[in-house]
N, CA, C and O atoms as a MOPAC input file, in Angstrom:
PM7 MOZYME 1SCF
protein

 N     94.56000 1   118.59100 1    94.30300 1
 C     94.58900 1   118.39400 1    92.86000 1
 C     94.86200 1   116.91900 1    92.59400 1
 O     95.25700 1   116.12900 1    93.45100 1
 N     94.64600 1   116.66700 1    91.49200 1
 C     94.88500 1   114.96700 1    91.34500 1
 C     95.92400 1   114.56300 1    91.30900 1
 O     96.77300 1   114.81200 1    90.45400 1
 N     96.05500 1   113.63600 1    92.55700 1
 C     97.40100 1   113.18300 1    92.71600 1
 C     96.90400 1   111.55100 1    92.65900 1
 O     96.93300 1   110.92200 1    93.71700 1
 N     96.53100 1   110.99500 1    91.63600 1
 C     97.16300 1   109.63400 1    91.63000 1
 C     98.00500 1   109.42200 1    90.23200 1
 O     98.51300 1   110.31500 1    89.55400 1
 N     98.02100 1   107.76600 1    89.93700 1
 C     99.05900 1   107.66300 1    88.70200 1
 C     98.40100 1   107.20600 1    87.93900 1
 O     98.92100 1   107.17000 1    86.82400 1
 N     97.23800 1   106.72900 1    88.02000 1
 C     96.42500 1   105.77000 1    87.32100 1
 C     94.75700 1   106.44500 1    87.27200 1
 O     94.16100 1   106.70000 1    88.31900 1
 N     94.13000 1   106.68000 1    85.87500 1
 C     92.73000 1   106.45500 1    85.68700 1
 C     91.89700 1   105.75800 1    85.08800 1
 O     92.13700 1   105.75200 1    83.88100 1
 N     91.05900 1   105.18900 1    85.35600 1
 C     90.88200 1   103.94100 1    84.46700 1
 C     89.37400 1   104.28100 1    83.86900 1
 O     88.44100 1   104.82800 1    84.45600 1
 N     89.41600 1   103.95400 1    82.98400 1
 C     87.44500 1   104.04000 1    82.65000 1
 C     87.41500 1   102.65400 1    82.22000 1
 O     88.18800 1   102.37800 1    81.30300 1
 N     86.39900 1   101.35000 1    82.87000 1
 C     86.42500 1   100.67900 1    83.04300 1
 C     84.68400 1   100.22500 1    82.26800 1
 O     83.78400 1   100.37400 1    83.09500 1
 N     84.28500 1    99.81800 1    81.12200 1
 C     83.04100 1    99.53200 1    81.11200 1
 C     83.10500 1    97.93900 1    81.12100 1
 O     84.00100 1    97.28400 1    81.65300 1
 N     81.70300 1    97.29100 1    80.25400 1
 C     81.36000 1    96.08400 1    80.78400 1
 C     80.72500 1    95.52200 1    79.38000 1
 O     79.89100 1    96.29200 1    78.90300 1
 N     80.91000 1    94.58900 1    78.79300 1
 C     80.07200 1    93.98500 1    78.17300 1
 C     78.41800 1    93.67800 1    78.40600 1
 O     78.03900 1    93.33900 1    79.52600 1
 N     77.59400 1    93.79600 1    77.44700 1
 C     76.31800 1    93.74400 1    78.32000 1
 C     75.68100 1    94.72100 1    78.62000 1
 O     74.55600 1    94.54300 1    79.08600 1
 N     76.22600 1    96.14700 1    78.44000 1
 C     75.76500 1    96.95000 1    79.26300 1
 C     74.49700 1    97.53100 1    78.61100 1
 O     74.41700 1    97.58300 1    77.38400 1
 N     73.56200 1    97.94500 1    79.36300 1
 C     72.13800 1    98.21200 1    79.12000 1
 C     72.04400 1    99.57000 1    78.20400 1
 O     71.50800 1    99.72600 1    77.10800 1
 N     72.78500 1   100.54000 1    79.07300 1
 C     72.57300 1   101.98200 1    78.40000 1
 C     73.30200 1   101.94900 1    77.08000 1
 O     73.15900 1   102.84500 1    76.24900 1
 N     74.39600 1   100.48900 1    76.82500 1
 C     75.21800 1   100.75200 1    75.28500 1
 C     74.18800 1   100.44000 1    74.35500 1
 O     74.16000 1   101.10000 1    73.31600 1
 N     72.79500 1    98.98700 1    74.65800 1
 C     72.03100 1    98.88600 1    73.94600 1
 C     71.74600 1    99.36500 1    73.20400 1
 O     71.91200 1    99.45200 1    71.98800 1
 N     70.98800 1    99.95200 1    74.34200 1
 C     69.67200 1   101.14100 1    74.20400 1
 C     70.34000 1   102.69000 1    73.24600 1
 O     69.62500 1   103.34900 1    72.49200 1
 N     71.63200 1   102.96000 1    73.48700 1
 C     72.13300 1   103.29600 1    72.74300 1
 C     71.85200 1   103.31400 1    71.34100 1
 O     71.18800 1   104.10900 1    70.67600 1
 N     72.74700 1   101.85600 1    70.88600 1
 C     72.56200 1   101.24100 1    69.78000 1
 C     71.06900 1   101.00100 1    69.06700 1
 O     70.77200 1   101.10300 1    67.87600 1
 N     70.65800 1   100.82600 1    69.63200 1
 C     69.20800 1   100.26100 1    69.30400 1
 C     68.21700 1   101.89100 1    68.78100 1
 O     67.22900 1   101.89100 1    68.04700 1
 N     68.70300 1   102.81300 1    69.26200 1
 C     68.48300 1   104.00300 1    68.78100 1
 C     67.37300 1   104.41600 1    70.55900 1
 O     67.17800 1   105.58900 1    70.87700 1
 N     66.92200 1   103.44400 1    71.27500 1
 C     65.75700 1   103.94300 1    72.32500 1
 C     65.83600 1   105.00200 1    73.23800 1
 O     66.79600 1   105.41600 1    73.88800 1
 N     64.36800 1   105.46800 1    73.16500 1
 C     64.15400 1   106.53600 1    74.11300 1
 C     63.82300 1   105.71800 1    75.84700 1
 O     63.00500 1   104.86300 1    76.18500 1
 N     64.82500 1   106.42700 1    76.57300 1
 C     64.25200 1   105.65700 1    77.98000 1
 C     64.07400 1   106.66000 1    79.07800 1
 O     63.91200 1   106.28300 1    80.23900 1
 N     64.10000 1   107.95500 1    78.74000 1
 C     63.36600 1   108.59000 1    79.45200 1
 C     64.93800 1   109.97000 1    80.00700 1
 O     65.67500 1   110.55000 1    79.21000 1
 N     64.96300 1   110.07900 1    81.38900 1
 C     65.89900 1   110.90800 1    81.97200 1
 C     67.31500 1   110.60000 1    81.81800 1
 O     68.16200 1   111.46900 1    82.02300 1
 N     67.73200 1   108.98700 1    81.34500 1
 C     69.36300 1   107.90200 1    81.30100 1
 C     69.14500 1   108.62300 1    80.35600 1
 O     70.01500 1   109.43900 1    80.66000 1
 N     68.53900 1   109.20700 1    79.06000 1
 C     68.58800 1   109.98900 1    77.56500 1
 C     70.05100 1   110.63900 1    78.02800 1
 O     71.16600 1   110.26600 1    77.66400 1
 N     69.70400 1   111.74700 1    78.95900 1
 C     70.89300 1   112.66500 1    78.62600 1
 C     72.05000 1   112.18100 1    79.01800 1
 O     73.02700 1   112.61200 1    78.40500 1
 N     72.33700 1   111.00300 1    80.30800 1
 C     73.72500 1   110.57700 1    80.27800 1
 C     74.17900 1   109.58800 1    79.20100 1
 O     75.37200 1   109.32100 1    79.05400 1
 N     72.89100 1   108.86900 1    78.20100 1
 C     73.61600 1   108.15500 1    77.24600 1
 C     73.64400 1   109.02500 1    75.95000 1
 O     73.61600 1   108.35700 1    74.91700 1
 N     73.69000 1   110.30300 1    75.80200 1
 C     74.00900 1   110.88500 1    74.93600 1
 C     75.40400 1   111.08600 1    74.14100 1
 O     75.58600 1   111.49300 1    72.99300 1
 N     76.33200 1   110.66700 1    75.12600 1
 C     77.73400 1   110.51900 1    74.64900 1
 C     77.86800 1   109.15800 1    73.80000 1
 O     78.43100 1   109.22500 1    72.70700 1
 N     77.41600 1   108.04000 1    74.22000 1
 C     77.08800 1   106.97900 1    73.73300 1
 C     76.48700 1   106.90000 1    72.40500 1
 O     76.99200 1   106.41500 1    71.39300 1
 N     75.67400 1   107.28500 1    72.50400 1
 C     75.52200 1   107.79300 1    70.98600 1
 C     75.77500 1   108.44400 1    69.94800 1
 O     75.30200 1   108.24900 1    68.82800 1
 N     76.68700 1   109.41200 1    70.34200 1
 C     77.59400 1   110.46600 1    69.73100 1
 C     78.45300 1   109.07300 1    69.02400 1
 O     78.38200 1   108.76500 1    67.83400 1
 N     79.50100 1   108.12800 1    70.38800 1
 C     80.00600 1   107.41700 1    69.55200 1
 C     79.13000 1   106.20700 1    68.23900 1
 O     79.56900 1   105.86700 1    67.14100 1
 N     77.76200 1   105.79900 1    68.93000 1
 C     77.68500 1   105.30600 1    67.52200 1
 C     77.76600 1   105.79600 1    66.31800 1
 O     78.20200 1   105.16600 1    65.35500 1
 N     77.32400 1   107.03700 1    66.28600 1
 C     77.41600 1   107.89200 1    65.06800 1
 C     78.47200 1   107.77600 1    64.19800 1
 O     78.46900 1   107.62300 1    62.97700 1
 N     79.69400 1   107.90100 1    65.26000 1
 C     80.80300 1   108.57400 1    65.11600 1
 C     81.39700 1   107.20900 1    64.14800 1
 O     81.99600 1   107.32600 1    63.07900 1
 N     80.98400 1   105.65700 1    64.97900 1
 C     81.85600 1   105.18000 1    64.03400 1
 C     80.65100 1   103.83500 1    63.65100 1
 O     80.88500 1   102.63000 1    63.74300 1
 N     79.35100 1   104.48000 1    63.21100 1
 C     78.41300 1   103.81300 1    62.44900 1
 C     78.47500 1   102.87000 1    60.83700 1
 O     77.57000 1   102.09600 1    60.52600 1
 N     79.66900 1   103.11600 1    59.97400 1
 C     80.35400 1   102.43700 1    59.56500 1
 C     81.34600 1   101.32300 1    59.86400 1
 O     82.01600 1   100.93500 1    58.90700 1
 N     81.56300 1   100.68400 1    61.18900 1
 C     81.91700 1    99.93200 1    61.27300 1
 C     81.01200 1    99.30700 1    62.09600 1
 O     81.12000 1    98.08200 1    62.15400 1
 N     79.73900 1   100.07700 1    63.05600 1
 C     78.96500 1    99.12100 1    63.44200 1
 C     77.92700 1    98.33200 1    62.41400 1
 O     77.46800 1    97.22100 1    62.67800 1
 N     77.71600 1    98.85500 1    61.56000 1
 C     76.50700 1    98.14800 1    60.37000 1
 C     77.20300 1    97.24000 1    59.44900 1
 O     76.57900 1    96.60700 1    58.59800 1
 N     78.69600 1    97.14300 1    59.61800 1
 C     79.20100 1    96.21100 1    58.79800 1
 C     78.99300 1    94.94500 1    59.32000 1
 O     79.01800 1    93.99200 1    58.54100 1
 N     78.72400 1    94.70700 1    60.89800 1
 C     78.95800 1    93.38600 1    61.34000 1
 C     77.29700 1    92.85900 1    61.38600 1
 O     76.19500 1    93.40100 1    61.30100 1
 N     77.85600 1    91.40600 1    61.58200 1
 C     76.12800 1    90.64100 1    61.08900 1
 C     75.29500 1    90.37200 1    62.59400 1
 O     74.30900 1    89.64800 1    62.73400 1
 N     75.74200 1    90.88500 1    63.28100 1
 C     74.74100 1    90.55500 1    64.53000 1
 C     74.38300 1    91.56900 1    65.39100 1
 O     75.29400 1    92.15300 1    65.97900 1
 N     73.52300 1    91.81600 1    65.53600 1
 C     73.28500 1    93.13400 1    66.84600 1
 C     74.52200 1    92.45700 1    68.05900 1
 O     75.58500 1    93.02800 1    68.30100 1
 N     74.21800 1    91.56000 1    68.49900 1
 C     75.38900 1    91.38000 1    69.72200 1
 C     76.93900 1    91.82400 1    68.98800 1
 O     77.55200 1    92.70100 1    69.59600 1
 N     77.54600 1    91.30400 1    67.81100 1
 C     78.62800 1    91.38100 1    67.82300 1
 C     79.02400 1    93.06200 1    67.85600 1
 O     80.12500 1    93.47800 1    68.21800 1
 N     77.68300 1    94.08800 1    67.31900 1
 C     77.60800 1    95.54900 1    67.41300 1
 C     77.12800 1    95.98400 1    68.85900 1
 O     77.03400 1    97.18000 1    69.13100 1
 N     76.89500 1    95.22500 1    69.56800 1
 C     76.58500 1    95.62100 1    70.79200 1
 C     78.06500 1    95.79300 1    71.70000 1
 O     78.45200 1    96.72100 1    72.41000 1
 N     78.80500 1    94.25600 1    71.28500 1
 C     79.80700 1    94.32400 1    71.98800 1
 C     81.01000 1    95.56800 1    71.27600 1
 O     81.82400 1    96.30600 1    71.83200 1
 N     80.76800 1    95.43000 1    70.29800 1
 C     82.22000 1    96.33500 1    69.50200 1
 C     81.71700 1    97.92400 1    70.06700 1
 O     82.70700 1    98.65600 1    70.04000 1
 N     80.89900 1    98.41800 1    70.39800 1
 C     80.09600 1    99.81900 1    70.63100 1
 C     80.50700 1   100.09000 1    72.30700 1
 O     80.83900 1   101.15500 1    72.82600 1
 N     80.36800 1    98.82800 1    72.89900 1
 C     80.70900 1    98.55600 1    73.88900 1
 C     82.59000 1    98.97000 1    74.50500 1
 O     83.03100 1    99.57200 1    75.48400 1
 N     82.92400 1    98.60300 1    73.88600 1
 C     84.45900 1    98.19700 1    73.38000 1
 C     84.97300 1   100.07300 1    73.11900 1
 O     85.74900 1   100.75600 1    73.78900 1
 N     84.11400 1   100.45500 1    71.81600 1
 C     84.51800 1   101.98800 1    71.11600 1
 C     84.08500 1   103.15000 1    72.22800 1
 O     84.58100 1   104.27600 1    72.25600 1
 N     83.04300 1   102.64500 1    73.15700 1
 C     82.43500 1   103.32400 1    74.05300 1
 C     83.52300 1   103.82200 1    75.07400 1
 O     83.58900 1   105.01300 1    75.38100 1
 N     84.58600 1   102.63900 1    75.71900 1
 C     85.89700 1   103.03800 1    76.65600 1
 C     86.31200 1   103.34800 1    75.87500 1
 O     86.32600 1   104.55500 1    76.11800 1
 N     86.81700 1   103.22500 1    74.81200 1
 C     88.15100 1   104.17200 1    74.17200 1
 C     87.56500 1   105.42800 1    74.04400 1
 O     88.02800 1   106.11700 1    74.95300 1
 N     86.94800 1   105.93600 1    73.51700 1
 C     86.16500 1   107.40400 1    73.50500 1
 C     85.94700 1   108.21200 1    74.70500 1
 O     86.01000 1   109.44000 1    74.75100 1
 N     85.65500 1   107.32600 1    75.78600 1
 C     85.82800 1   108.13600 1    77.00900 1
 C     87.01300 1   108.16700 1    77.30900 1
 O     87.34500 1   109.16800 1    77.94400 1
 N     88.19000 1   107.06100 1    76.97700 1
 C     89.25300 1   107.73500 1    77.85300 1
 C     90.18100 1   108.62200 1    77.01400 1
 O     91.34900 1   108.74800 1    77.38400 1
 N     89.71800 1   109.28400 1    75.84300 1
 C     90.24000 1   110.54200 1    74.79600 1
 C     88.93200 1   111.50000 1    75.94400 1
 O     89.13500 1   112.39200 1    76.76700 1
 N     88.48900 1   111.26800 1    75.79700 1
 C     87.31800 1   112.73500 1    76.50900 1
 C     88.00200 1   112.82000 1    78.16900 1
 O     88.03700 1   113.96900 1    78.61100 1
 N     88.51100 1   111.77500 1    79.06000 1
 C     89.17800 1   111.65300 1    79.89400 1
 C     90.58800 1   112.70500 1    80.11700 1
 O     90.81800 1   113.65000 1    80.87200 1
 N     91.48700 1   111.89400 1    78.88200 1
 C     92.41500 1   112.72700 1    78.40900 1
 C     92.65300 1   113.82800 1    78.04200 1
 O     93.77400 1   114.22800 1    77.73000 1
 N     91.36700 1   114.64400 1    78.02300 1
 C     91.17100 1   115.87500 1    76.87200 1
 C     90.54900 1   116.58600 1    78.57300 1
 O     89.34100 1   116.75000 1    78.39900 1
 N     90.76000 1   116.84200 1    79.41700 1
 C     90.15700 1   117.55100 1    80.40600 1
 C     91.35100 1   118.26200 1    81.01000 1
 O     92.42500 1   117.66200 1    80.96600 1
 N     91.30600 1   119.43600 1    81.55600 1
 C     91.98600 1   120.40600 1    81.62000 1
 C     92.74600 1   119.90800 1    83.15500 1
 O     93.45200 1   120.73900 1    83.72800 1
 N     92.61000 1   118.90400 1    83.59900 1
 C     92.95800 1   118.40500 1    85.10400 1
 C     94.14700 1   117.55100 1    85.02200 1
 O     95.18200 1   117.50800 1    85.68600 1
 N     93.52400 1   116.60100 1    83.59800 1
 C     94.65000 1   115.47700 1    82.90300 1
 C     95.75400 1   116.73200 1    82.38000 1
 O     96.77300 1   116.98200 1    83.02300 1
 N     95.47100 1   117.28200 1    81.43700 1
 C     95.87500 1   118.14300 1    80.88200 1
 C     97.39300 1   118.75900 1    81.35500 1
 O     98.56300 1   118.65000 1    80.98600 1
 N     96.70100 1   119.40500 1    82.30300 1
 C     97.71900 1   120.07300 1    83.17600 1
 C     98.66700 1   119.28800 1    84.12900 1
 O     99.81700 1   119.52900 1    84.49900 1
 N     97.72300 1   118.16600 1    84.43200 1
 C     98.98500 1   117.08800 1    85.60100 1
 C    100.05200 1   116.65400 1    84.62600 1
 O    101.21700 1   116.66300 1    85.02500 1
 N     99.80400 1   116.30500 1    83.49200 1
 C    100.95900 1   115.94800 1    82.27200 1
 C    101.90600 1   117.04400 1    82.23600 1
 O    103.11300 1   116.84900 1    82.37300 1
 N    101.27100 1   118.48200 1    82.01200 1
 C    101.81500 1   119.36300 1    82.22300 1
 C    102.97500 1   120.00000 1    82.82500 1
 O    103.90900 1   120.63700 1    82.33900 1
 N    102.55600 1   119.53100 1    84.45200 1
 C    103.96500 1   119.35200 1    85.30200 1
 C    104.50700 1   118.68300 1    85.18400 1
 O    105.59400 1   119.01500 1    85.65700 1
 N    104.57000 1   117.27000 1    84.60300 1
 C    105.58400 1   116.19900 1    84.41800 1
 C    105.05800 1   115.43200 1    85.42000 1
 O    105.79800 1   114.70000 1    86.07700 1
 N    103.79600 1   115.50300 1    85.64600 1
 C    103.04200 1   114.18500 1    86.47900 1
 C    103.22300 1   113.15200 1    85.77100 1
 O    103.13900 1   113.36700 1    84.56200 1
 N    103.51400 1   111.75900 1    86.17400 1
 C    103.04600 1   110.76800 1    85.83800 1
 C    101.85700 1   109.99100 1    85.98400 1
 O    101.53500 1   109.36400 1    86.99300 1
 N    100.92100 1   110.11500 1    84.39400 1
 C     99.74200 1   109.96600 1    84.83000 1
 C     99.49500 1   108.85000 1    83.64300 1
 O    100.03600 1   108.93300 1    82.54000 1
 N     98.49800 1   107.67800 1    84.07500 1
 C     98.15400 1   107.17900 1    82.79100 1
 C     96.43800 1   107.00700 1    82.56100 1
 O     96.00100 1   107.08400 1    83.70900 1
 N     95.59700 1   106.86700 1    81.89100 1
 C     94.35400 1   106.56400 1    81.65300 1
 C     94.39700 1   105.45700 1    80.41200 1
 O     94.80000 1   105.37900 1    79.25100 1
 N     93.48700 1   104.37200 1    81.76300 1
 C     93.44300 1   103.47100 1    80.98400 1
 C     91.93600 1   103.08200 1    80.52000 1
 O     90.96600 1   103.56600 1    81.10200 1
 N     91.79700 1   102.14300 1    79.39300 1
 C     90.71800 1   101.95100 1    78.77500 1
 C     90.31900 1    99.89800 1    79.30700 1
 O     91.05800 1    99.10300 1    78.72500 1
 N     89.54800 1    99.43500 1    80.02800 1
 C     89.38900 1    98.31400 1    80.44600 1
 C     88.03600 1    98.06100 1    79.90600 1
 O     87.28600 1    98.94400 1    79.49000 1
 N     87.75400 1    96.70500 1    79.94100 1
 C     86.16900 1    96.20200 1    79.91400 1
 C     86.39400 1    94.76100 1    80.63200 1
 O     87.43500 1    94.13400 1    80.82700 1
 N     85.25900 1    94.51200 1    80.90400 1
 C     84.99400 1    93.09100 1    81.25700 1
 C     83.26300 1    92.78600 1    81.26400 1
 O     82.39100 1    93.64000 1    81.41600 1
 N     83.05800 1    91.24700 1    81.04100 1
 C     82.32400 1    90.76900 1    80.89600 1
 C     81.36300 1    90.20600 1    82.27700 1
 O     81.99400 1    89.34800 1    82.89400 1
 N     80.29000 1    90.43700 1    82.75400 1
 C     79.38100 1    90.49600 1    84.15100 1
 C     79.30600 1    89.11900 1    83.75400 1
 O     78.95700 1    88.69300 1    84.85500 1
 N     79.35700 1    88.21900 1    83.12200 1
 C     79.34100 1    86.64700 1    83.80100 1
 C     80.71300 1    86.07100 1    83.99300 1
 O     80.61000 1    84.91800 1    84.41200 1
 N     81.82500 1    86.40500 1    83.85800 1
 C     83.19500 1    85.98900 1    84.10800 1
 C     84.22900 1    87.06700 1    85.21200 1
 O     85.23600 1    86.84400 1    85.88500 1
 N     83.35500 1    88.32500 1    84.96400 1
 C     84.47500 1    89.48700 1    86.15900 1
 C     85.72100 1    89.77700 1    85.38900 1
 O     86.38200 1    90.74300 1    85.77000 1
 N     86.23000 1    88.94300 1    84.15000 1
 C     87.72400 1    89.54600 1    83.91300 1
 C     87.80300 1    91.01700 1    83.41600 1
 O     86.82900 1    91.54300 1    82.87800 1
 N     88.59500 1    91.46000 1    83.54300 1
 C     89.19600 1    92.47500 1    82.95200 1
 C     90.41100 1    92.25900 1    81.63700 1
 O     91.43900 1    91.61300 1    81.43800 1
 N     89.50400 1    93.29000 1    80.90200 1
 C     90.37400 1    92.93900 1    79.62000 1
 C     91.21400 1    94.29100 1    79.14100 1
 O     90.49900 1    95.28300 1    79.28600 1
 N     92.21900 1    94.53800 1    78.73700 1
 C     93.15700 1    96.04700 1    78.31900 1
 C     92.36000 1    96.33200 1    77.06300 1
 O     92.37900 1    95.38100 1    76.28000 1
 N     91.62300 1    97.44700 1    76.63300 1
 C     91.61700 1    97.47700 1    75.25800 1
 C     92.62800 1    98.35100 1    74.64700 1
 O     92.35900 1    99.39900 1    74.06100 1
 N     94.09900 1    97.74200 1    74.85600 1
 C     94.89600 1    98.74600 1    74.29400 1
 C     95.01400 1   100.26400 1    74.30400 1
 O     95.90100 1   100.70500 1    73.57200 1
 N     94.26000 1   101.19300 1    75.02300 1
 C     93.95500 1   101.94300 1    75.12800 1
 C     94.62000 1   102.34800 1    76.59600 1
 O     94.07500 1   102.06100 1    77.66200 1
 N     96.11000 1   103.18900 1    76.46800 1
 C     96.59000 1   103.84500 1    77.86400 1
 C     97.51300 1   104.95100 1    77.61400 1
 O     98.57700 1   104.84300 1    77.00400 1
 N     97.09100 1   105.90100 1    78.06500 1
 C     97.53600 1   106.89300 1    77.51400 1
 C     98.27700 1   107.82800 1    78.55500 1
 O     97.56500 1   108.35200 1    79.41200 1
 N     99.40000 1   108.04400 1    78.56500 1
 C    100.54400 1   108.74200 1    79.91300 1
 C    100.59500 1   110.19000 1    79.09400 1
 O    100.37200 1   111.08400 1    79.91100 1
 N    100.75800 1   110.59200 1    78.09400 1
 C    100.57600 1   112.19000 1    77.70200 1
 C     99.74400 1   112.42100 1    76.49700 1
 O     99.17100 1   111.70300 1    75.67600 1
 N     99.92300 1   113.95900 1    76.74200 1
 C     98.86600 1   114.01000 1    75.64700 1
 C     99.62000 1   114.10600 1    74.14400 1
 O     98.73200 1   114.48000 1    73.37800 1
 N    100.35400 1   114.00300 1    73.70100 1
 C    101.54300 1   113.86200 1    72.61900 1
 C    100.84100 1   112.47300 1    71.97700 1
 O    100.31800 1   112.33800 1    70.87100 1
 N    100.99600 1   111.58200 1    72.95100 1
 C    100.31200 1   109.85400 1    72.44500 1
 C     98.97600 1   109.61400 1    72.51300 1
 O     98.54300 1   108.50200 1    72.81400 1
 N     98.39300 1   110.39300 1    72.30500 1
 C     96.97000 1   110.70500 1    72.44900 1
 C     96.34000 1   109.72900 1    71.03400 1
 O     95.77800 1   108.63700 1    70.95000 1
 N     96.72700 1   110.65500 1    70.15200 1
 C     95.89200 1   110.40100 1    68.91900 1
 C     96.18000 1   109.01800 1    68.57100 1
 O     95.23800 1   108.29000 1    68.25800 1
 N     97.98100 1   108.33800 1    68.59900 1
 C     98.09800 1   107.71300 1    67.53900 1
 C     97.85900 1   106.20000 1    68.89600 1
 O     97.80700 1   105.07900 1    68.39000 1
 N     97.76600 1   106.26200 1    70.08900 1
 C     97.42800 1   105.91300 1    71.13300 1
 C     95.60700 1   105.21500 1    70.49900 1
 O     95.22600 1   104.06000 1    70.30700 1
 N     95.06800 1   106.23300 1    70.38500 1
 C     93.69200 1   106.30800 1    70.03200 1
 C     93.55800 1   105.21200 1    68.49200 1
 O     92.89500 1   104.17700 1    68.56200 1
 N     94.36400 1   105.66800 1    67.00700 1
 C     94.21500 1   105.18500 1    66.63900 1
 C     94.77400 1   103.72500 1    66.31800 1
 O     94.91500 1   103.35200 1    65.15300 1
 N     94.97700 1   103.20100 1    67.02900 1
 C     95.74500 1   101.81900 1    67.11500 1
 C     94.54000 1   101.15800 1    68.07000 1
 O     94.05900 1   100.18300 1    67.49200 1
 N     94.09200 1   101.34100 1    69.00700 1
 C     93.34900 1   100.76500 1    70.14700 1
 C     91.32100 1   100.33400 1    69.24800 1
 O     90.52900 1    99.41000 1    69.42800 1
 N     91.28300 1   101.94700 1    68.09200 1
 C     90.40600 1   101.52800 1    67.50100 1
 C     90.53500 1   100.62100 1    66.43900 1
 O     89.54700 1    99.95600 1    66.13000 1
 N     91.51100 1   100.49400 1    65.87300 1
 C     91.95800 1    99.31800 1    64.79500 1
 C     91.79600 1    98.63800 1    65.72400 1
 O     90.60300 1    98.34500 1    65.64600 1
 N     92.21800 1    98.13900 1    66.63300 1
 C     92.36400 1    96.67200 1    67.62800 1
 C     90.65800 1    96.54900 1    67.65700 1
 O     90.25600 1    95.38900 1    67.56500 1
 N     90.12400 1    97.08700 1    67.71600 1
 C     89.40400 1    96.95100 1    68.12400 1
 C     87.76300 1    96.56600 1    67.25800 1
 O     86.71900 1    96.08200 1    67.69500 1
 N     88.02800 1    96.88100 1    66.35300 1
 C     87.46200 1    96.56900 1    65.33400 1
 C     88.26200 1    95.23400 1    64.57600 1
 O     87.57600 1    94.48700 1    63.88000 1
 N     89.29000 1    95.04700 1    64.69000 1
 C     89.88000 1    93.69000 1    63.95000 1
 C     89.89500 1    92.89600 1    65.17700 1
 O     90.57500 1    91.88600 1    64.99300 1
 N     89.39500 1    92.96100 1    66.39600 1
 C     89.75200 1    91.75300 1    67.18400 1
 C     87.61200 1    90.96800 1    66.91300 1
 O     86.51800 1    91.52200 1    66.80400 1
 N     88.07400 1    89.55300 1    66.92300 1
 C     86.66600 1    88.86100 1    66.91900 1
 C     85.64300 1    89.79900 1    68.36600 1
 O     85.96000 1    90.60800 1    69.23900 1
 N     84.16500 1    89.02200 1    67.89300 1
 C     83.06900 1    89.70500 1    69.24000 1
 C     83.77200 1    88.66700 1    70.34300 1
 O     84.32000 1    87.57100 1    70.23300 1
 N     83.52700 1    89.42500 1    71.29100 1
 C     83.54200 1    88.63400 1    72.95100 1
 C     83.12900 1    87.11300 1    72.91900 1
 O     81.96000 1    86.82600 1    73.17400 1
 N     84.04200 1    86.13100 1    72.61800 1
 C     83.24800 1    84.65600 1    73.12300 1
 C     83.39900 1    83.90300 1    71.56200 1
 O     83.00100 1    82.77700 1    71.26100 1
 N     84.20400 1    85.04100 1    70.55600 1
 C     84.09800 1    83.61500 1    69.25900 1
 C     85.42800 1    83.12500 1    69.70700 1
 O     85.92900 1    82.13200 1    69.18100 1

């Protein structure tokens, strides 16, 4: 059973399938794994059409994309239950950029499921009030 302390969902600035996502495209069989991806644009399509650049919505989608997985992370009956016993467990939300390698926190770490939500909503405020990648 899962025995570590740490999970991380780790995406990337740049990334192709967040595009294509965004961009609304059909690319064939990647359809059904970027279907979650698109769920989140939907989900928070009011804050992507507010901003003035496809990149700065590329990157923020990018950004909403780890936090959303690591609530769908959190929300699995494996996490669930290791909290359960009084595991110490955390899931974290990272990105980084493929021409620099850093890793960045998007505020997003979550040790039970109690701090889930308000965990969640703080990381998406951050995240939407922090500038795009590089201003």
């Amino acid at each position: 059973m899962l025995r570590v302390g740490h999970i991380i969902v780790c995406g990337h600035y740049g990334c192709g399938g967040v595009l294509s996502a965004l961009r609304d495209e059909r690319l064939g069989l990647i359809d059904n794994w970027l279907r979650h991806v698109q769920d989140v644009r939907s989900k928070h399509r009011i804050q992507l059409v507010g901003l003035a650049s496809e990149t700065q919505r590329h990157d923020l989608l990018c950004k909403l994309n780890v936090i959303e997985q690591v609530v769908n992370v959190s929300q699995t009956t494996v996490v669930r239950e290791a909290w359960g016993r009084g595991q110490a467990l955390a899931v974290h939300g990272w990105i980084y950029k493929l021409t620099d390698g850093l890793l960045r926190d998007l505020g997003m770490c979550v040790t039970a499921e109690a701090e889930l939500a308000s965990c969640y909503e703080s990381a998406i405020a951050e995240a939407a009030a922090e500038p795009p990648y590089g201003v």
